[in-house]
C-alpha positions as CSV (number, residue, x, y, z in Angstrom):
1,X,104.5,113.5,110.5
2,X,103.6,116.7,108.5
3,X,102.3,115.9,105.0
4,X,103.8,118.2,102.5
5,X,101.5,116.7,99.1
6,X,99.4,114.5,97.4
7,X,99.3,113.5,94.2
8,X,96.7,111.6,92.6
9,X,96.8,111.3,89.1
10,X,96.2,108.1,86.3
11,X,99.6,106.6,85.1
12,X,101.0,106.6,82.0
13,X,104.6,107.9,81.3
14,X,103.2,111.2,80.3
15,X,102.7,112.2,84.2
16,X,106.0,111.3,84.8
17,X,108.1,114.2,84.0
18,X,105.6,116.4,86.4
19,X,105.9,114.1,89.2
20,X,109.8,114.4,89.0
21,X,109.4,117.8,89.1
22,X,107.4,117.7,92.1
23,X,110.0,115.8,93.8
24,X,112.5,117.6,93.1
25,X,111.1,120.8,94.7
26,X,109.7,118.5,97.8
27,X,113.3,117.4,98.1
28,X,114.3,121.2,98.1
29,X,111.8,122.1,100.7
30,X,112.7,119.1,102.8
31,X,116.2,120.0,102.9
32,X,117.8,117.2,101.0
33,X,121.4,117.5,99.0
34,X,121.3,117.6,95.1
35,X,122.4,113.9,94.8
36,X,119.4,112.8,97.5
37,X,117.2,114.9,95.0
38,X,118.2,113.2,92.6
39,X,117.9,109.4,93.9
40,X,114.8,110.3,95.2
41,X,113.5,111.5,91.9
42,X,115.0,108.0,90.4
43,X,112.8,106.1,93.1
44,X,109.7,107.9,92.7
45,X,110.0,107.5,88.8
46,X,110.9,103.4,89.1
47,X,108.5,103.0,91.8
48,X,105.4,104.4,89.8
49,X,107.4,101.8,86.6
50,X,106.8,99.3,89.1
51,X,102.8,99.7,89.5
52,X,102.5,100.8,86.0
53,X,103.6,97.6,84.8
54,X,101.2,96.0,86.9
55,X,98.5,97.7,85.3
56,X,97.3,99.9,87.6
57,X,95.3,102.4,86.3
58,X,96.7,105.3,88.5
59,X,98.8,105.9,91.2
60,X,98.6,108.0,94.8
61,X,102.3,109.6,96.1
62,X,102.3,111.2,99.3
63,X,105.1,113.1,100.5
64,X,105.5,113.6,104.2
65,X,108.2,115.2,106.6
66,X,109.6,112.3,108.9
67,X,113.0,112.2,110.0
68,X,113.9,113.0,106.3
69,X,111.5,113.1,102.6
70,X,109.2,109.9,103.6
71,X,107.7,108.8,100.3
72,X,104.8,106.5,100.1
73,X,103.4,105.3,96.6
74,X,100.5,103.3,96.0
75,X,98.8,101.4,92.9
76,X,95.2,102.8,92.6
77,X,92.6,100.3,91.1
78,X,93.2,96.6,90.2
79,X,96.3,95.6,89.6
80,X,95.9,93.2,86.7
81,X,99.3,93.2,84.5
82,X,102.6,90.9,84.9
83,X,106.1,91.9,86.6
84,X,107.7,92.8,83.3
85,X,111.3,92.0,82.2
86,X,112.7,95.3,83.0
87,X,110.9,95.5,86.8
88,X,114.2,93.6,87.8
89,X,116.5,96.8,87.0
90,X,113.5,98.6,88.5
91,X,114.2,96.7,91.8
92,X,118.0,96.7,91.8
93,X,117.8,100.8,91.3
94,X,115.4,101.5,93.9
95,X,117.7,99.2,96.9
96,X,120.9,100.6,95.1
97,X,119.6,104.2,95.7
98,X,118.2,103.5,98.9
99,X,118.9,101.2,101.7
100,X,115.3,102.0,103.5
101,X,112.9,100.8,100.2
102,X,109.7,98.8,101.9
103,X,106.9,97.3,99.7
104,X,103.6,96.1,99.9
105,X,101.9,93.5,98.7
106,X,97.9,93.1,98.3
107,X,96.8,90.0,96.8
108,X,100.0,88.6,96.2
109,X,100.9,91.6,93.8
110,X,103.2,94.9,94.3
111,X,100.9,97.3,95.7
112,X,102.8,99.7,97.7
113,X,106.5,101.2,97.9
114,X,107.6,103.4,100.7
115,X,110.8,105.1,101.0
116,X,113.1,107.7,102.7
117,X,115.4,110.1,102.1
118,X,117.3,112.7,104.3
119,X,117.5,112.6,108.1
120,X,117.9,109.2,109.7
121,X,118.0,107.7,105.9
């Protein structure tokens, strides 16, 4: 596994249009098509929804090369906040876009989503 980035950075929806940015290029670099770029970008952004709504207070994305774009994203801090309404669109996206979409729990709350994109996807 070679890790291409880290990004650690407090969520709120004003971080989100750099970290889509970030993925696209990653998703460049990694070799992906323009439509994987795009889903991925569409996870990454509904994953860190996800732990937002939770209330974490920020949020860790690593981007690794494995067989493909291997995205994990984690909830930093305590998780305090309720699934909202909207998390269920959240979910339905991410397994739409993505038949390989694994998460974490830690306490009994979302903690951790993992995905991949390109090669063996």
């Amino acid at each position: 596994m070679k890790e291409l980035m880290t990004l650690y950075f407090p969520l709120g929806s004003d971080k989100m249009t750099t970290v889509r940015l970030a993925t696209g290029g990653l998703s460049a670099l990694a070799g992906l098509s323009l439509d994987e770029s795009e889903d991925c970008k569409v996870c990454v952004t509904e994953s860190l929804l996800l732990l937002m709504h939770r209330g974490y207070a920020a949020a860790r994305v690593v981007f690794s090369l494995e067989d493909g774009l291997l995205v994990h994203i984690a909830g930093e801090g305590e998780g305090e906040g309720a699934p909202a309404e909207e998390d269920e669109i959240s979910f339905a996206l991410l397994t739409a876009l993505n038949d390989t979409v694994r998460t974490e729990q830690k306490n009994g709350k979302l903690a951790e989503i993992v995905f991949r994109f390109g090669e063996k996807a």
